[in-house]
C-alpha positions as CSV (number, residue, x, y, z in Angstrom):
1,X,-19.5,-23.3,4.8
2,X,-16.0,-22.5,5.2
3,X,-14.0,-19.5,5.5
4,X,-13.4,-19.5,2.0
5,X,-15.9,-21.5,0.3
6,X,-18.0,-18.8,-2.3
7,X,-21.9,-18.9,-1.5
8,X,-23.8,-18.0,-5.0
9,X,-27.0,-16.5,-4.8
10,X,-29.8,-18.2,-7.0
11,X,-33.4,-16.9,-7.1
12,X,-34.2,-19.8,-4.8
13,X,-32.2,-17.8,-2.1
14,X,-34.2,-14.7,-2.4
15,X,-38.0,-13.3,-1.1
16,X,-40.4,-10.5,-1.3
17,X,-38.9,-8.5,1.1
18,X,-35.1,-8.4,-0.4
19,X,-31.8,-9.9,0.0
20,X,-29.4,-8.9,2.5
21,X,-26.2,-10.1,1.4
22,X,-23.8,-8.9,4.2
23,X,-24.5,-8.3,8.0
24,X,-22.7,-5.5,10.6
25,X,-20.4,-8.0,11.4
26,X,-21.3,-7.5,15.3
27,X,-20.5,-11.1,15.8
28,X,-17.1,-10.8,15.1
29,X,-17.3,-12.1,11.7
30,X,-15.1,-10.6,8.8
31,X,-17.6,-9.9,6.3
32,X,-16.3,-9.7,2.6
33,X,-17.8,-9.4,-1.0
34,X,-16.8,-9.7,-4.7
35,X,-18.4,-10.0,-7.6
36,X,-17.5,-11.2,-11.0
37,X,-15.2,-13.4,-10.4
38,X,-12.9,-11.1,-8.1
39,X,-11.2,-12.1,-5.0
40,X,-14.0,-10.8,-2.0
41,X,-12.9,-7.9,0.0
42,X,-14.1,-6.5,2.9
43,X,-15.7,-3.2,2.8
44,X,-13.6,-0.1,2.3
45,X,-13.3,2.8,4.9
46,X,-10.8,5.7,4.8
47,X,-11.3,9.3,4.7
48,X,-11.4,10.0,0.9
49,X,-14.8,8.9,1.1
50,X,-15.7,11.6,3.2
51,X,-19.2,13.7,1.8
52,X,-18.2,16.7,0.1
53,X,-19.6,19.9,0.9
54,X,-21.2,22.5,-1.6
55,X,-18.1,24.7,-2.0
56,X,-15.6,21.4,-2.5
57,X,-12.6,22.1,-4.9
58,X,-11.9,20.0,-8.4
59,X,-9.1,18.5,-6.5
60,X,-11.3,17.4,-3.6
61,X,-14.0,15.9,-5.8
62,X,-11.1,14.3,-8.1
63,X,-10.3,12.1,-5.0
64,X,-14.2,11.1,-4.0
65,X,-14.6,9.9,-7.8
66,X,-11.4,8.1,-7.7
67,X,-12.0,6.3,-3.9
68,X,-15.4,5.6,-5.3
69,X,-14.2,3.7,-8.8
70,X,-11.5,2.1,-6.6
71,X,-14.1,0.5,-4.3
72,X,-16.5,-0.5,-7.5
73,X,-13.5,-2.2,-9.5
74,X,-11.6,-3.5,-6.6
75,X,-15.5,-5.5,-6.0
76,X,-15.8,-6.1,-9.5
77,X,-18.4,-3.7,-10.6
78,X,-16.7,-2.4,-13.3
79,X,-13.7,-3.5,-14.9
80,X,-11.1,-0.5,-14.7
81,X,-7.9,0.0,-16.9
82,X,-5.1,1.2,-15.7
């Protein structure tokens, strides 16, 4: 395949014991994903998606929920509005 051709999963490409549809990338290969039709991305990592602690503020939990539907529209999962 090439660096841009788009592998589909079928049920043929599946088994008992799951699917794993991305690797660590230890090789040195840029792994990316997208769903629906959106443009594959590679997977997102910045501080906003830090884990909050028990006594996090509205404002701190605000930014988690927005990092979080960022990463699930920007892969497709849901659509979004703006």
């Amino acid at each position: 395949m090439g660096e841009n051709d788009i592998y589909r999963i079928r049920p043929e490409h599946t088994h008992g014991g799951g699917l794993q549809i991305c690797d660590d990338g230890s090789d040195g290969t840029i792994q990316k994903l997208g769903f629906f039709g959106v443009a594959p991305t590679v997977q997102r990592a910045n501080a906003n998606q830090a884990k909050l602690e028990d006594s996090a503020q509205l404002a701190q939990v605000i930014v988690l929920v927005n990092e979080l539907r960022e990463a699930l529209v920007e892969k497709g999962l849901i659509k979004g509005s703006t």
